[in-house]
N, C-alpha and C positions, 0 to 999 in steps of 0.2 A: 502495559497498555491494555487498556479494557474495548473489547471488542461491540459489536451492535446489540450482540445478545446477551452482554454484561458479562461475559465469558472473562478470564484470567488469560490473555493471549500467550505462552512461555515456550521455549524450544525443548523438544524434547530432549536434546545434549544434554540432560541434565549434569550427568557423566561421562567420562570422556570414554572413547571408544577402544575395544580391546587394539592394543597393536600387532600388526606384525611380527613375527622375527622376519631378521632382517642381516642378509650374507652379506659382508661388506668386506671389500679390500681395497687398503689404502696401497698406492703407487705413489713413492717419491721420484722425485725428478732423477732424470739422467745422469748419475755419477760420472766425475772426469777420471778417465783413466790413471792410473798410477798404482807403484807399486805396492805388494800387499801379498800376506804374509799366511798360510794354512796354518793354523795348532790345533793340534791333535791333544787331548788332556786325555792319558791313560789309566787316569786313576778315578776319573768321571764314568768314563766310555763313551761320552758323550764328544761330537765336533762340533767346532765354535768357530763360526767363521766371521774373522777379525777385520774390518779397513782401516789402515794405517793414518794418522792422523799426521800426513809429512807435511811440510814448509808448504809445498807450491801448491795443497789440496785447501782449494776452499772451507773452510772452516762450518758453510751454510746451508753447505748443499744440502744434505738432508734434513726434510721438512717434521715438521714436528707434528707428531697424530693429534686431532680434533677429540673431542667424546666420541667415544658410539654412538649411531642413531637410535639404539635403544636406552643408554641410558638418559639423552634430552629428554627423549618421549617420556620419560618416566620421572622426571626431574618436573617436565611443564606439567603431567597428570598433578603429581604434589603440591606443585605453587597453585596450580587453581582448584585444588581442594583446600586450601588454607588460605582459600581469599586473597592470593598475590597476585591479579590475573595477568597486571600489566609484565611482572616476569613469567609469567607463561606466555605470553604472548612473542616476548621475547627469544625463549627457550623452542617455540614452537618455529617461530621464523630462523633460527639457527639450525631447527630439523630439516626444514622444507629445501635450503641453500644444499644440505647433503644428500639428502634424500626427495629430489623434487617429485617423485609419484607416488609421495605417500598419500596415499588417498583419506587415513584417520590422522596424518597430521594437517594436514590442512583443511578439514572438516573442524578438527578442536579449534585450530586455530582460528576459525570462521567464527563458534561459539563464542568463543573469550571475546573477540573484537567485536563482538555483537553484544555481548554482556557490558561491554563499555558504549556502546550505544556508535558503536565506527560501524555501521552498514555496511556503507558502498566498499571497505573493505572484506567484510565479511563476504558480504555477493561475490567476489571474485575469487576468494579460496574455494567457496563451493560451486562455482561455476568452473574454478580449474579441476576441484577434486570430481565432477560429473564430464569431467572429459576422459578421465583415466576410468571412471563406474560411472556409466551414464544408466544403468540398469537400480541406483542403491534409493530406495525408495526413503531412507534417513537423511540423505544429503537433501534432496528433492524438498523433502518437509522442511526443512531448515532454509531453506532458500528460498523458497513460500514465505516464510515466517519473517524474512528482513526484508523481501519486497513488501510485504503487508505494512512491519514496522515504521518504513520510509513512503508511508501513505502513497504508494505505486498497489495499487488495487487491481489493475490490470493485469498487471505483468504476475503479481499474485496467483488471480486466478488463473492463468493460463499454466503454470505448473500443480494447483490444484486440481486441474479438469484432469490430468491425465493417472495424478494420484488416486482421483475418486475412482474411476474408470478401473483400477488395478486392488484400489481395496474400500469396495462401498461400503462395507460395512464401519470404516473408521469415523467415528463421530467428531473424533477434531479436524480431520480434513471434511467433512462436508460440511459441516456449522461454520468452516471460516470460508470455505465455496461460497457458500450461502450468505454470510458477511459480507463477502466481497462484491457478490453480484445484486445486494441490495445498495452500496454504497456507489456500484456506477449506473444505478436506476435500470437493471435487469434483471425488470419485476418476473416477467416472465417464466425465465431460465429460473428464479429462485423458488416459483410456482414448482414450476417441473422436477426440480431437484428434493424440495422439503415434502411434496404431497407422499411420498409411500412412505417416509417416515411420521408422519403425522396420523396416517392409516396404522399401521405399526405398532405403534406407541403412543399409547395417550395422555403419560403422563411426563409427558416432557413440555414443560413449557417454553424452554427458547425457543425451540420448533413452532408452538402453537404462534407464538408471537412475530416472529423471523415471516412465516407465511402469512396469518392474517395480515401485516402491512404489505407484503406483497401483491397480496389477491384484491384488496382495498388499493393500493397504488394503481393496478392496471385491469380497474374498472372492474375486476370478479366479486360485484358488490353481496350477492347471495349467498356462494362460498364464505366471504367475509367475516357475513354475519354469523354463521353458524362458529365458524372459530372463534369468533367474539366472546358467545355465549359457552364455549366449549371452556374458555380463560374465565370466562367470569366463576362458573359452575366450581372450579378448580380452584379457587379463592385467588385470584389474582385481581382484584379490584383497579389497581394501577394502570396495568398494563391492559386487560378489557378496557378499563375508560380511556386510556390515551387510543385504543383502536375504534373506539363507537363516535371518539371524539374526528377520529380521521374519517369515519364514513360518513358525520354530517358534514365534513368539509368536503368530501368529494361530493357531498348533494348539494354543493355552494350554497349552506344555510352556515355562515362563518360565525355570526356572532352566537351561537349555540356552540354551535365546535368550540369555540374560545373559553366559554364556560365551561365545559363540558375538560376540556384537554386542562384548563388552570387545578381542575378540582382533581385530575391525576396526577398533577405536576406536584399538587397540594401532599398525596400520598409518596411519592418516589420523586424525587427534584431530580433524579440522577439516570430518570428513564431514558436509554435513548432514544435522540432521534426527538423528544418531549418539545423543547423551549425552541427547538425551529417549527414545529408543527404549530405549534403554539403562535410562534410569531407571524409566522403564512396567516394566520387565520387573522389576527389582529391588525396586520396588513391590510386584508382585503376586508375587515370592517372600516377601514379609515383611522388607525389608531398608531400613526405613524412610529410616535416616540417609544411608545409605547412595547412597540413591533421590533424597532432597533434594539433597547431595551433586552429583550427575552433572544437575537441572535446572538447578541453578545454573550448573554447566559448561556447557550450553549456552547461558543467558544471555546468556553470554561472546562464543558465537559468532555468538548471534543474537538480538538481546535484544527481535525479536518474532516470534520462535517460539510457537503459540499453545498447544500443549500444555504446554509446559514453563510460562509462566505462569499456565496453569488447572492443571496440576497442584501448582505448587508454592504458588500462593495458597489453594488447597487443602488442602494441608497445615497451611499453617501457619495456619489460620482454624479447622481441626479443632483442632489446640494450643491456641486461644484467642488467640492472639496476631496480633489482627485489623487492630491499625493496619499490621503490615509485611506484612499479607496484601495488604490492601484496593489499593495498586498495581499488584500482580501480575495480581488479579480483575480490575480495572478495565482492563487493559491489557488482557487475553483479551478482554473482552466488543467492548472497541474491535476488535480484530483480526477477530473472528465476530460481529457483532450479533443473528446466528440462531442462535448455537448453544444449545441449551438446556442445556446443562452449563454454560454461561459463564452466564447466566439467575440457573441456578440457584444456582450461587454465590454473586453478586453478592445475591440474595435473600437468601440465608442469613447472609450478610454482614451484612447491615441487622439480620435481625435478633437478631444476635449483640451487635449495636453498640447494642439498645435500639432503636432507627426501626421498629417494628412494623405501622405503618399504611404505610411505603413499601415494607417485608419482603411486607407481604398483597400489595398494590397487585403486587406483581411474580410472585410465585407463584401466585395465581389467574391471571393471564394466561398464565402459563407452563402451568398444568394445562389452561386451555381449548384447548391449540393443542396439548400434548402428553399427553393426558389420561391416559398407561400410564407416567409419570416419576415411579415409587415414591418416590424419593428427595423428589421436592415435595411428596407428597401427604402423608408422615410430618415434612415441616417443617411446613405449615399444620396439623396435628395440634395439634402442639407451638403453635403460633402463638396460633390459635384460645382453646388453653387460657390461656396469658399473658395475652391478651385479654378472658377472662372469656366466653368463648363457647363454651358444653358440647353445645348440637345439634351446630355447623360442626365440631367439632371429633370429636367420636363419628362423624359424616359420613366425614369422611378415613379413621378408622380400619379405618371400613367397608372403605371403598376400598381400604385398605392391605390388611388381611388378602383382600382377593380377588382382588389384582392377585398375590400370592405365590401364591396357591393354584394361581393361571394360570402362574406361574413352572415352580412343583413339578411340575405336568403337563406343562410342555413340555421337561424335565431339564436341565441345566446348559449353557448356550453360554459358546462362548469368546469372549472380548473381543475386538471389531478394534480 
Protein backbone atom coordinates (compact mmCIF):
# COMPACT_ATOMS: atom_id res chain seq x y z
CA UNK A 1 0.00 0.00 0.00
CA UNK A 2 1.38 3.35 -1.13
CA UNK A 3 1.02 5.91 1.38
CA UNK A 4 0.06 10.03 0.70
CA UNK A 5 3.68 10.79 0.42
CA UNK A 6 4.13 7.89 -2.20
CA UNK A 7 5.99 6.15 0.57
CA UNK A 8 6.20 1.96 0.42
CA UNK A 9 3.96 1.48 3.55
CA UNK A 10 5.68 -2.25 5.09
CA UNK A 11 5.97 -3.60 8.58
CA UNK A 12 8.98 -3.71 10.02
CA UNK A 13 8.63 -7.62 11.08
CA UNK A 14 10.48 -8.06 8.34
CA UNK A 15 11.99 -10.89 10.51
CA UNK A 16 10.75 -12.62 12.97
CA UNK A 17 11.63 -11.83 16.37
CA UNK A 18 14.51 -13.53 18.64
CA UNK A 19 12.51 -15.98 20.86
CA UNK A 20 12.57 -16.79 24.30
CA UNK A 21 13.86 -19.79 26.04
CA UNK A 22 11.33 -21.13 27.48
CA UNK A 23 10.91 -23.71 30.97
CA UNK A 24 8.33 -25.89 30.13
CA UNK A 25 6.86 -28.75 32.06
CA UNK A 26 4.39 -31.11 30.81
CA UNK A 27 2.02 -32.65 33.63
CA UNK A 28 -0.01 -35.63 32.67
CA UNK A 29 -3.17 -36.53 34.16
CA UNK A 30 -3.72 -38.21 37.29
CA UNK A 31 -2.48 -41.85 37.21
CA UNK A 32 -4.98 -44.55 38.78
CA UNK A 33 -3.50 -46.32 41.44
CA UNK A 34 -2.22 -49.78 40.95
CA UNK A 35 0.29 -51.98 41.54
CA UNK A 36 3.95 -51.34 40.23
CA UNK A 37 7.10 -52.57 40.53
CA UNK A 38 10.86 -50.70 41.68
CA UNK A 39 14.01 -52.18 39.35
CA UNK A 40 16.94 -51.38 40.33
CA UNK A 41 19.40 -52.29 37.03
CA UNK A 42 23.10 -52.93 38.65
CA UNK A 43 25.03 -53.01 35.93
CA UNK A 44 23.52 -49.35 34.73
CA UNK A 45 23.73 -47.79 38.17
CA UNK A 46 21.10 -46.10 36.96
CA UNK A 47 16.99 -46.34 38.65
CA UNK A 48 14.29 -46.81 36.36
CA UNK A 49 11.06 -46.34 37.54
CA UNK A 50 8.68 -48.85 35.76
CA UNK A 51 4.34 -48.55 35.71
CA UNK A 52 3.03 -51.70 35.23
CA UNK A 53 0.94 -51.90 32.29
CA UNK A 54 -1.80 -54.52 34.17
CA UNK A 55 -5.37 -55.58 32.87
CA UNK A 56 -7.57 -53.03 34.83
CA UNK A 57 -4.99 -49.90 34.14
CA UNK A 58 -6.24 -47.85 31.54
CA UNK A 59 -4.25 -48.13 28.66
CA UNK A 60 -4.66 -43.99 27.94
CA UNK A 61 -3.95 -42.38 30.81
CA UNK A 62 -0.83 -41.09 29.94
CA UNK A 63 -0.90 -38.14 27.56
CA UNK A 64 1.25 -38.02 24.89
CA UNK A 65 4.01 -34.82 24.82
CA UNK A 66 3.12 -31.94 22.20
CA UNK A 67 6.61 -30.22 20.43
CA UNK A 68 8.29 -27.75 22.54
CA UNK A 69 7.36 -24.36 22.43
CA UNK A 70 10.64 -23.69 21.00
CA UNK A 71 10.90 -26.01 18.54
CA UNK A 72 7.22 -24.54 16.83
CA UNK A 73 8.73 -21.26 17.16
CA UNK A 74 11.48 -22.33 15.27
CA UNK A 75 9.63 -24.60 12.82
CA UNK A 76 6.91 -21.15 12.06
CA UNK A 77 10.46 -18.86 11.87
CA UNK A 78 11.42 -21.46 8.74
CA UNK A 79 7.99 -21.82 7.04
CA UNK A 80 7.78 -18.01 6.64
CA UNK A 81 11.24 -17.58 5.70
CA UNK A 82 10.51 -19.92 2.82
CA UNK A 83 7.31 -18.39 1.92
CA UNK A 84 4.88 -20.97 3.56
CA UNK A 85 3.16 -18.40 5.71
CA UNK A 86 -0.10 -19.94 5.84
CA UNK A 87 1.97 -22.88 7.84
CA UNK A 88 3.41 -20.52 9.83
CA UNK A 89 0.58 -19.10 10.75
CA UNK A 90 -0.41 -22.47 11.65
CA UNK A 91 2.70 -23.32 13.70
CA UNK A 92 2.36 -20.02 15.26
CA UNK A 93 -1.31 -20.58 16.50
CA UNK A 94 -0.21 -24.07 17.94
CA UNK A 95 2.59 -21.98 19.91
CA UNK A 96 0.23 -19.43 21.35
CA UNK A 97 -2.43 -22.68 22.58
CA UNK A 98 0.97 -23.60 24.66
CA UNK A 99 2.44 -20.82 25.36
CA UNK A 100 -0.28 -18.02 25.44
CA UNK A 101 2.21 -15.07 26.84
CA UNK A 102 4.47 -15.36 24.28
CA UNK A 103 4.70 -12.11 23.50
CA UNK A 104 7.12 -12.75 19.98
CA UNK A 105 4.75 -15.52 19.06
CA UNK A 106 1.94 -13.64 18.66
CA UNK A 107 3.60 -10.52 17.33
CA UNK A 108 5.08 -13.17 14.28
CA UNK A 109 1.90 -14.40 14.27
CA UNK A 110 0.36 -10.87 13.81
CA UNK A 111 2.88 -10.38 10.84
CA UNK A 112 2.07 -13.52 8.81
CA UNK A 113 -1.63 -12.74 9.05
CA UNK A 114 -1.01 -9.40 8.04
CA UNK A 115 1.19 -10.51 5.22
CA UNK A 116 -1.91 -12.32 4.10
CA UNK A 117 -3.83 -9.24 4.24
CA UNK A 118 -6.15 -10.97 7.64
CA UNK A 119 -5.86 -7.45 9.65
CA UNK A 120 -8.61 -7.49 12.04
CA UNK A 121 -6.72 -10.72 12.93
CA UNK A 122 -3.45 -9.47 13.13
CA UNK A 123 -4.93 -6.40 15.47
CA UNK A 124 -5.70 -8.84 18.02
CA UNK A 125 -2.43 -10.84 18.35
CA UNK A 126 -0.82 -7.53 18.94
CA UNK A 127 -3.33 -5.98 20.95
CA UNK A 128 -3.03 -9.39 23.17
CA UNK A 129 0.85 -9.42 22.82
CA UNK A 130 0.81 -5.22 24.23
CA UNK A 131 -1.12 -6.63 27.08
CA UNK A 132 1.68 -8.91 28.31
CA UNK A 133 4.47 -5.55 26.79
CA UNK A 134 2.48 -2.76 26.65
CA UNK A 135 5.97 -0.86 27.06
CA UNK A 136 7.45 -2.69 23.09
CA UNK A 137 7.53 0.06 20.83
CA UNK A 138 7.82 -2.82 17.79
CA UNK A 139 4.35 -4.31 18.62
CA UNK A 140 2.99 -0.53 18.81
CA UNK A 141 4.40 0.03 15.20
CA UNK A 142 3.01 -3.00 13.88
CA UNK A 143 -0.31 -2.30 15.04
CA UNK A 144 -0.06 1.23 13.63
CA UNK A 145 0.66 -0.26 10.50
CA UNK A 146 -2.76 -2.76 10.24
CA UNK A 147 -4.84 0.09 11.51
CA UNK A 148 -3.42 2.18 8.79
CA UNK A 149 -3.81 -0.85 6.30
CA UNK A 150 -7.55 -1.28 7.11
CA UNK A 151 -7.95 2.44 6.12
CA UNK A 152 -8.90 3.15 10.18
CA UNK A 153 -6.69 6.38 10.14
CA UNK A 154 -7.75 7.30 13.31
CA UNK A 155 -7.30 4.70 15.34
CA UNK A 156 -3.67 4.71 13.42
CA UNK A 157 -2.70 7.82 14.53
CA UNK A 158 -3.58 7.60 18.01
CA UNK A 159 -0.86 4.85 18.48
CA UNK A 160 1.41 6.97 16.44
CA UNK A 161 1.00 10.06 18.70
CA UNK A 162 2.53 8.20 21.46
CA UNK A 163 5.17 6.50 19.24
CA UNK A 164 6.37 10.00 17.98
CA UNK A 165 6.17 11.42 21.46
CA UNK A 166 8.89 8.43 22.57
CA UNK A 167 10.95 8.48 19.44
CA UNK A 168 10.85 11.90 17.26
CA UNK A 169 13.38 11.34 15.66
CA UNK A 170 11.96 8.08 13.63
CA UNK A 171 10.93 9.07 10.14
CA UNK A 172 8.50 6.30 9.34
CA UNK A 173 6.49 7.02 12.30
CA UNK A 174 6.19 10.60 11.76
CA UNK A 175 5.71 10.56 7.82
CA UNK A 176 2.69 8.14 8.47
CA UNK A 177 1.48 10.55 11.67
CA UNK A 178 1.57 12.97 9.20
CA UNK A 179 -0.31 10.67 6.49
CA UNK A 180 -2.76 10.01 8.71
CA UNK A 181 -3.56 13.40 9.86
CA UNK A 182 -3.77 14.71 6.36
CA UNK A 183 -6.14 11.91 5.37
CA UNK A 184 -8.84 12.86 8.35
CA UNK A 185 -8.32 16.67 7.18
CA UNK A 186 -5.97 17.68 10.34
CA UNK A 187 -4.30 20.22 8.40
CA UNK A 188 -3.33 21.73 11.42
CA UNK A 189 -1.74 19.05 13.60
CA UNK A 190 0.18 18.00 10.17
CA UNK A 191 1.35 21.97 10.20
CA UNK A 192 2.71 21.40 13.69
CA UNK A 193 4.15 18.10 13.44
CA UNK A 194 6.07 18.44 9.62
CA UNK A 195 7.29 22.37 10.26
CA UNK A 196 10.79 21.37 12.36
CA UNK A 197 11.43 18.81 10.08
CA UNK A 198 11.15 20.88 7.07
CA UNK A 199 13.28 23.49 9.06
CA UNK A 200 15.65 20.70 9.52
CA UNK A 201 16.11 19.20 6.45
CA UNK A 202 15.69 20.64 3.27
CA UNK A 203 16.05 18.08 1.14
CA UNK A 204 13.39 15.98 1.69
CA UNK A 205 10.71 16.31 -0.24
CA UNK A 206 7.68 14.28 1.02
CA UNK A 207 7.96 16.53 3.84
CA UNK A 208 8.11 19.64 1.55
CA UNK A 209 4.97 18.37 -0.10
CA UNK A 210 3.05 16.51 3.15
CA UNK A 211 3.08 20.39 4.58
CA UNK A 212 2.65 22.55 1.73
CA UNK A 213 -0.87 20.86 1.09
CA UNK A 214 -1.38 21.24 4.57
CA UNK A 215 -0.49 24.90 5.03
CA UNK A 216 -2.63 25.50 1.62
CA UNK A 217 -5.54 23.17 3.14
CA UNK A 218 -5.82 25.46 6.25
CA UNK A 219 -5.55 28.66 4.71
CA UNK A 220 -1.53 29.32 5.56
CA UNK A 221 -1.64 30.59 2.06
CA UNK A 222 2.05 32.62 2.55
CA UNK A 223 3.75 29.71 4.28
CA UNK A 224 2.43 27.79 1.25
CA UNK A 225 3.86 29.55 -1.23
CA UNK A 226 7.13 29.73 -0.13
CA UNK A 227 7.18 25.77 0.11
CA UNK A 228 5.80 25.88 -3.31
CA UNK A 229 8.71 27.51 -4.53
CA UNK A 230 11.05 25.66 -2.23
CA UNK A 231 9.49 22.16 -4.45
CA UNK A 232 9.86 23.81 -7.48
CA UNK A 233 13.66 25.11 -6.87
CA UNK A 234 14.35 21.33 -5.87
CA UNK A 235 13.21 20.00 -9.39
CA UNK A 236 10.01 18.70 -8.45
CA UNK A 237 7.71 20.31 -11.19
CA UNK A 238 4.79 17.70 -10.35
CA UNK A 239 4.34 18.06 -7.14
CA UNK A 240 5.07 22.31 -7.02
CA UNK A 241 2.25 22.38 -9.78
CA UNK A 242 -0.27 20.10 -8.22
CA UNK A 243 0.44 22.57 -4.92
CA UNK A 244 0.23 26.18 -6.94
CA UNK A 245 -2.53 24.43 -8.68
CA UNK A 246 -4.21 23.91 -4.90
CA UNK A 247 -3.47 27.55 -4.04
CA UNK A 248 -5.42 28.89 -7.01
CA UNK A 249 -8.23 26.84 -5.95
CA UNK A 250 -8.24 27.95 -2.48
CA UNK A 251 -8.36 31.66 -4.31
CA UNK A 252 -11.53 30.06 -5.94
CA UNK A 253 -10.15 30.95 -9.46
CA UNK A 254 -10.99 26.94 -10.30
CA UNK A 255 -10.86 26.95 -13.94
CA UNK A 256 -6.93 28.01 -13.70
CA UNK A 257 -6.45 25.56 -10.84
CA UNK A 258 -7.91 22.92 -13.35
CA UNK A 259 -5.34 23.74 -15.93
CA UNK A 260 -2.93 24.31 -13.80
CA UNK A 261 -3.43 20.70 -11.67
CA UNK A 262 -4.25 18.66 -15.37
CA UNK A 263 -0.73 19.87 -16.59
CA UNK A 264 0.81 18.07 -13.18
CA UNK A 265 -1.34 15.21 -13.40
CA UNK A 266 0.16 15.40 -17.18
CA UNK A 267 3.81 14.91 -15.41
CA UNK A 268 2.89 12.31 -12.37
CA UNK A 269 -0.75 10.71 -13.10
CA UNK A 270 0.08 8.87 -9.77
CA UNK A 271 0.49 12.04 -7.52
CA UNK A 272 -1.61 11.87 -4.64
CA UNK A 273 -4.33 13.22 -3.64
CA UNK A 274 -3.88 14.70 -7.87
CA UNK A 275 -7.36 13.56 -9.91
CA UNK A 276 -9.55 14.50 -6.69
CA UNK A 277 -8.04 17.89 -6.51
CA UNK A 278 -8.47 17.88 -9.86
CA UNK A 279 -11.97 17.03 -9.90
CA UNK A 280 -12.98 19.59 -7.02
CA UNK A 281 -11.80 22.13 -9.27
CA UNK A 282 -13.72 20.79 -12.48
CA UNK A 283 -16.62 20.58 -10.23
CA UNK A 284 -16.80 23.80 -9.23
CA UNK A 285 -16.06 25.09 -12.93
CA UNK A 286 -19.44 23.40 -13.87
CA UNK A 287 -17.76 20.41 -15.64
CA UNK A 288 -19.74 17.68 -14.08
CA UNK A 289 -18.92 14.57 -16.19
CA UNK A 290 -16.07 15.54 -16.41
CA UNK A 291 -15.35 15.97 -12.58
CA UNK A 292 -16.96 12.30 -12.07
CA UNK A 293 -14.55 11.20 -14.53
CA UNK A 294 -11.07 12.16 -12.73
CA UNK A 295 -12.78 10.87 -8.96
CA UNK A 296 -13.08 7.82 -10.39
CA UNK A 297 -9.50 8.13 -11.49
CA UNK A 298 -8.33 8.47 -8.35
CA UNK A 299 -10.32 5.61 -7.04
CA UNK A 300 -7.83 3.78 -9.03
CA UNK A 301 -5.09 5.14 -7.11
CA UNK A 302 -6.44 5.15 -3.90
CA UNK A 303 -9.67 3.64 -3.48
CA UNK A 304 -9.82 5.46 0.15
CA UNK A 305 -9.29 8.65 -0.71
CA UNK A 306 -12.00 10.44 1.41
CA UNK A 307 -12.86 13.23 -0.80
CA UNK A 308 -13.03 11.58 -3.98
CA UNK A 309 -15.72 8.97 -2.21
CA UNK A 310 -17.81 11.78 -0.61
CA UNK A 311 -17.65 13.61 -3.66
CA UNK A 312 -18.54 11.24 -5.97
CA UNK A 313 -21.27 9.32 -3.89
CA UNK A 314 -22.36 12.68 -3.85
CA UNK A 315 -22.86 12.93 -7.07
CA UNK A 316 -24.31 10.25 -7.87
CA UNK A 317 -27.07 10.24 -4.83
CA UNK A 318 -27.94 13.86 -6.43
CA UNK A 319 -28.77 11.73 -9.92
CA UNK A 320 -30.83 9.60 -7.82
CA UNK A 321 -28.92 6.81 -8.51
CA UNK A 322 -28.60 5.92 -4.77
CA UNK A 323 -27.78 2.14 -4.75
CA UNK A 324 -24.20 2.80 -6.61
CA UNK A 325 -23.93 5.86 -4.26
CA UNK A 326 -24.60 4.39 -1.06
CA UNK A 327 -20.73 2.48 -1.16
CA UNK A 328 -19.05 5.33 -2.03
CA UNK A 329 -21.03 7.46 1.12
CA UNK A 330 -20.47 4.67 3.24
CA UNK A 331 -16.93 4.30 2.62
CA UNK A 332 -16.38 8.36 3.36
CA UNK A 333 -18.22 8.19 6.62
CA UNK A 334 -15.91 4.96 7.42
CA UNK A 335 -12.65 6.97 6.49
CA UNK A 336 -14.07 10.31 8.66
CA UNK A 337 -16.63 9.27 11.29
CA UNK A 338 -16.57 13.27 12.15
CA UNK A 339 -17.02 14.59 9.32
CA UNK A 340 -20.11 16.33 8.77
CA UNK A 341 -20.30 16.38 5.13
CA UNK A 342 -19.96 12.38 5.22
CA UNK A 343 -23.01 12.77 8.05
CA UNK A 344 -24.65 14.41 5.98
CA UNK A 345 -24.64 12.42 3.06
CA UNK A 346 -25.12 9.37 4.46
CA UNK A 347 -28.43 11.17 5.95
CA UNK A 348 -29.63 12.25 2.90
CA UNK A 349 -29.07 8.82 1.56
CA UNK A 350 -31.53 7.25 3.93
CA UNK A 351 -33.75 9.55 3.02
CA UNK A 352 -33.55 9.19 -0.56
CA UNK A 353 -33.86 5.51 -0.02
CA UNK A 354 -37.34 6.03 1.91
CA UNK A 355 -35.71 5.24 5.85
CA UNK A 356 -37.02 8.63 7.08
CA UNK A 357 -36.99 7.85 10.85
CA UNK A 358 -33.05 6.64 10.38
CA UNK A 359 -32.66 10.09 7.74
CA UNK A 360 -34.31 12.26 11.03
CA UNK A 361 -32.38 10.15 13.61
CA UNK A 362 -29.06 11.30 11.62
CA UNK A 363 -29.70 14.89 10.74
CA UNK A 364 -30.94 16.18 13.88
CA UNK A 365 -27.70 14.86 15.49
CA UNK A 366 -25.89 16.38 12.86
CA UNK A 367 -27.58 19.95 13.25
CA UNK A 368 -27.07 19.79 17.11
CA UNK A 369 -23.38 19.55 16.88
CA UNK A 370 -23.16 21.64 13.72
CA UNK A 371 -26.12 23.88 14.08
CA UNK A 372 -24.92 26.56 10.86
CA UNK A 373 -24.82 23.08 8.15
CA UNK A 374 -27.57 24.89 5.69
CA UNK A 375 -27.39 21.93 3.72
CA UNK A 376 -29.02 19.74 6.87
CA UNK A 377 -31.23 22.05 7.92
CA UNK A 378 -32.99 22.33 4.17
CA UNK A 379 -33.02 18.37 4.28
CA UNK A 380 -34.98 18.01 7.60
CA UNK A 381 -37.32 20.73 5.92
CA UNK A 382 -38.01 18.42 3.19
CA UNK A 383 -38.04 15.50 5.80
CA UNK A 384 -40.23 16.82 8.30
CA UNK A 385 -42.73 17.61 5.36
CA UNK A 386 -42.63 13.70 4.08
CA UNK A 387 -43.37 12.99 7.60
CA UNK A 388 -46.52 14.93 7.97
CA UNK A 389 -44.80 17.36 10.23
CA UNK A 390 -45.60 21.23 9.37
CA UNK A 391 -44.33 23.01 12.80
CA UNK A 392 -40.61 21.01 12.56
CA UNK A 393 -40.68 21.53 9.34
CA UNK A 394 -41.54 25.54 8.93
CA UNK A 395 -38.95 25.51 12.04
CA UNK A 396 -35.98 24.69 9.53
CA UNK A 397 -37.26 26.87 7.16
CA UNK A 398 -36.91 29.52 9.52
CA UNK A 399 -33.53 28.45 10.03
CA UNK A 400 -32.69 28.13 6.50
CA UNK A 401 -33.73 31.55 5.47
CA UNK A 402 -31.47 33.22 8.32
CA UNK A 403 -28.62 31.25 8.17
CA UNK A 404 -28.41 32.73 4.26
CA UNK A 405 -29.23 36.11 5.22
CA UNK A 406 -25.85 35.53 7.59
CA UNK A 407 -24.29 34.16 4.47
CA UNK A 408 -25.35 37.38 2.31
CA UNK A 409 -23.85 39.64 5.01
CA UNK A 410 -20.61 38.01 5.20
CA UNK A 411 -20.16 38.01 0.98
CA UNK A 412 -18.85 34.97 -0.75
CA UNK A 413 -15.81 32.67 0.59
CA UNK A 414 -13.93 30.55 -1.20
CA UNK A 415 -13.89 26.86 -0.71
CA UNK A 416 -10.98 25.00 1.13
Amino acid sequence: MTDTFGLNVTTILGQPLPFERLQFTTTCGAMKQGPSRLFRSNRKGAAVLVLLALAWLNPHVIAAEGPAPDSLYNQAVRAYDRGDVQQAITLYKNLIRVKPDSVQGRTNLGVALAHEGRYSEAILQYREALKRDPESSVVRLDLALAWYKQAEFRKASSELVGLHKQHPEDKQVRDLLADCYLRLGRYKETVTLLEPAYEANPDDPAVDYALGTALIRNGQMQKGEAVIRRILSGGNPAEGGLLKGASQYAAGDYKTAATTIRQALELNPALPGGWTLYGRALLNAGDNDSASAAFRRSLVVDVNDFEANLYLGGMLRHDGDNDAAAPYLERALRLRPDSPEARFQVGALAAARGRLEEARKQLEALVRQWPDFMEAHLQLASLYARMNRPKESQREREIVLDLNAKARSKGPQPEQ
